[in-house]
N, C-alpha and C positions, 0 to 999 in steps of 0.2 A: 504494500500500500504506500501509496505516495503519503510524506508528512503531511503536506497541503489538504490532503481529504481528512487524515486524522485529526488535525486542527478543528475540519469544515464539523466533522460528525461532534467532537468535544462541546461545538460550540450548539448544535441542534439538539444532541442530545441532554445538557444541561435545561435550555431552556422548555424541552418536554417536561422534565421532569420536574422545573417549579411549578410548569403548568399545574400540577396535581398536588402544590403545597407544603411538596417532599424539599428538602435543603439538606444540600450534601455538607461535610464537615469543615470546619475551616480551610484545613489543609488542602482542600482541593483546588483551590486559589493560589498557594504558589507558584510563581513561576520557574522557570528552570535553576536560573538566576538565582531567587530566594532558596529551592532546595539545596544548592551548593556551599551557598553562606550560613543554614543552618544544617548544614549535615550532621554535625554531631549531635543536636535535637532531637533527629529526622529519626535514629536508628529503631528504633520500634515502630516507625511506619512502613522502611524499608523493608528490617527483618519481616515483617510481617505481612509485605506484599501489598500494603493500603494502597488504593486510590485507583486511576484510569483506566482502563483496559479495555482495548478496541481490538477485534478479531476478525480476520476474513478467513481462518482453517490454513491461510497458506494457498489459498487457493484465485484471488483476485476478483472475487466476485462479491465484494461485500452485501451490494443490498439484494442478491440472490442467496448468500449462504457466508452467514456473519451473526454477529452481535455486540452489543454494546455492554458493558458492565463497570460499575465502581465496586471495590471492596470498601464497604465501609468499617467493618471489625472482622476478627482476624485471631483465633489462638497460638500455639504453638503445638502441631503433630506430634512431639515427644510425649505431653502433658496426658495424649488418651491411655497409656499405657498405666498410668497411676490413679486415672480416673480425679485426678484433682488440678485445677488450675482453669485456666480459660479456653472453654472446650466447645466451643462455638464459632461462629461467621455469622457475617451478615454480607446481602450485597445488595446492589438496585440494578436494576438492566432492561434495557430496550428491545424489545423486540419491535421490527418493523411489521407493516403488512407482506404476508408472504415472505419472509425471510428467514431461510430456516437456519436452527441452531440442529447441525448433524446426528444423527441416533451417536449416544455413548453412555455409558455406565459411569458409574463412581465403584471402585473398589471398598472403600473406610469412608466416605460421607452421607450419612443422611442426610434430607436435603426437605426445606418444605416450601413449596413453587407456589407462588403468592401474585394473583393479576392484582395486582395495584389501580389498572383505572385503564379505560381507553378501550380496545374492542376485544375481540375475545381471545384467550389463549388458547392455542389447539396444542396439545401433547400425544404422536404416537407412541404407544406402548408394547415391551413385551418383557417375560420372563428370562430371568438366563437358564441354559442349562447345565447341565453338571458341567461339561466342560470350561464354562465363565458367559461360553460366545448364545448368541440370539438363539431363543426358543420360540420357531416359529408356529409350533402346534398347543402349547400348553397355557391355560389359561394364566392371569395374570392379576395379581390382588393390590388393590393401593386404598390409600385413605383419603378423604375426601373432606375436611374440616370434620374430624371426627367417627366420619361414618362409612365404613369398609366399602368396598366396590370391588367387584371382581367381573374385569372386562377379558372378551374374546383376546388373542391373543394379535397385536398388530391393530388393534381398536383407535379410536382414535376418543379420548379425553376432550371434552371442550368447557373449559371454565370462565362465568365471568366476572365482572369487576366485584371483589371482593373473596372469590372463592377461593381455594387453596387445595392442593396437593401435597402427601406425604409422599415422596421416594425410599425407599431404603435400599443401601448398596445392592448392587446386582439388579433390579429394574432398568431394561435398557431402555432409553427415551428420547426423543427428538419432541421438538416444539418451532411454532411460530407464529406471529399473529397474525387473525384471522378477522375482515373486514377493513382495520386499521391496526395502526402501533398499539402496543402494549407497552405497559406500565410493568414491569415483574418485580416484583420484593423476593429475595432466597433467605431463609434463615435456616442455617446448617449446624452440624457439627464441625471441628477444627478443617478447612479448607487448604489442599496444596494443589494447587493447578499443575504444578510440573511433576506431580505422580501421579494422581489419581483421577487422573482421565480416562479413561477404555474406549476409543473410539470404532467402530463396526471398518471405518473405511481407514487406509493409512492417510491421515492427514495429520498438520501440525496444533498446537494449542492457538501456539502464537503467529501472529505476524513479520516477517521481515519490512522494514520503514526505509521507503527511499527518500533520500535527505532532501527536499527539494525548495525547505523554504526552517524556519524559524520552530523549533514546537512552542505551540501556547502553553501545554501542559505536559509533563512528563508521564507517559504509558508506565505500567509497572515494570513492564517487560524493557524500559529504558533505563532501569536503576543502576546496573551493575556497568554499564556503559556508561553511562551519566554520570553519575556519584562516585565513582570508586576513584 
């Protein structure tokens, strides 16, 4: 992805999101600038992956097969092992109309997929099977604000403003919105993007960024470039 588009979507996709009353954390207003002069500040936003994160899979096709997402909290993956400490995430994310976020599993996250406002969220679904990969015959069970659901296998979920989904590791899922943008809230358990992805296709998490202009805001995926 060119910077210039990463810039263009930071800056549409912020303003969607006050649309709905949502305000992202201070920090998200830094400039590059400010995160270099406050680096030593920074390290718990870094370590822990806060803030931007814009995706096209690797693939160039953002508003066919992308998404938008901020970290807004964040534990640390050693902490679940002792079951004590900050063992949670939170994120806020965009889905456009028709833009899908690819089928992939979480290995260690449960995850609770949250339409925040705007048109409706579609999630296809399926079970894994023993071996990790897509079970395309076996039915498939999720929670639904509460209240169990057990869909055909490759069904398709459609939730809307206000409704929510439970995941738990191993449901393989793709999503994207349906009429227009989506609003999504995620509240999870400890999130690592750079393990606990399982994607169905080989593609990437993240983006490669062709330098073509200035960034407004630093990607998360720019920190160890950036800051180090």
């Amino acid at each position: 992805m060119r910077r210039s588009r990463v810039n263009e979507i930071i800056r549409e996709s912020d303003e969607f999101i006050r649309s709905f009353g949502y305000r992202l954390p201070p920090f998200a207003y830094l400039t590059p600038d400010e995160m270099r002069a406050q680096r030593d500040t920074l390290g718990g936003i870094i370590a822990a992956r806060l803030g931007w994160d814009i995706t096209d899979y690797g693939e160039g096709r953002f508003d066919e097969l992308g998404l938008f997402l901020f970290t807004v909290r964040n534990g640390n993956p050693g902490d679940l092992a002792t079951g004590r400490g900050m063992l949670y995430a939170e994120k806020i994310m965009v889905s456009r109309r028709d833009q899908l976020s690819p089928m992939h599993r979480h290995v260690v996250k449960a995850e609770d997929i949250i339409n925040r406002g705007g048109g409706t969220l579609a999630l296809r679904l399926y079970a894994s099977g023993t071996d990790g990969g897509i079970d395309r015959t076996s039915p498939v069970s999720v929670t639904t604000d509460g209240i169990e659901r057990r869909l055909v296998a490759g069904d398709v979920l459609r939730l809307g403003p206000g409704e929510s989904v439970t995941l738990l590791p191993g449901v393989w899922h793709a999503f994207w919105g349906e009429n227009e943008d989506v609003l999504i809230g995620e509240v999870s358990t400890v999130n690592d993007d750079l393990t606990d992805n399982v994607f169905e296709q080989p593609i990437a998490r993240f983006s490669d960024v062709e330098e073509d202009e200035q960034p407004v805001r630093l990607l998360v995926s720019d920190y160890d470039r950036w800051l180090n």
